[in-house]
C-alpha atoms as one frame of an Amber mdcrd trajectory, in Angstrom:
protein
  51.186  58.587 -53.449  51.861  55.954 -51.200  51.000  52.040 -52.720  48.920
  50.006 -50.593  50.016  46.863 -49.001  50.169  43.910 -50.950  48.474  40.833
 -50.041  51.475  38.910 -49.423  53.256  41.696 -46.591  49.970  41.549 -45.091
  49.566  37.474 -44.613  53.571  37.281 -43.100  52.546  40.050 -40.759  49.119
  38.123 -40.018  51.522  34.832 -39.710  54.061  36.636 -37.720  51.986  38.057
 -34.786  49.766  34.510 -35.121  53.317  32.912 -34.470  54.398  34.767 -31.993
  51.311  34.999 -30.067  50.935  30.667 -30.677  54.461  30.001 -29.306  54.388
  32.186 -26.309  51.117  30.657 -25.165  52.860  27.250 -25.949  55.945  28.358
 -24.371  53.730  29.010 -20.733  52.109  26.250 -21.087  54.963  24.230 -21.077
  56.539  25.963 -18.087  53.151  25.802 -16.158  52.535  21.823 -16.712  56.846
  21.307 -15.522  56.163  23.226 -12.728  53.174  21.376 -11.675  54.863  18.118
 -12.362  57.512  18.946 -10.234  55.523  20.156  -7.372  53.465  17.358  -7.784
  56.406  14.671  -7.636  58.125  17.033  -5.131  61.681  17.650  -6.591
């Protein structure tokens, strides 16, 4: 019989996707405002 999950697995994977999900969004966010700026101040 298989255990169940403990609480502590579960949060890190809730924390892991959370994280990944938070820094890619932050990640093309970034890229979106520097390539604005740059069309913006034409380099």
């Amino acid at each position: 019989m298989e255990k169940p999950p403990s609480n502590f697995n579960l949060w890190l994977k809730r924390i892991g996707i959370g994280g990944f999900i938070f820094f890619l969004v932050k990640g093309i966010i970034w890229l979106v405002v520097l390539f604005g700026l740059g069309n913006y101040f034409g380099c």
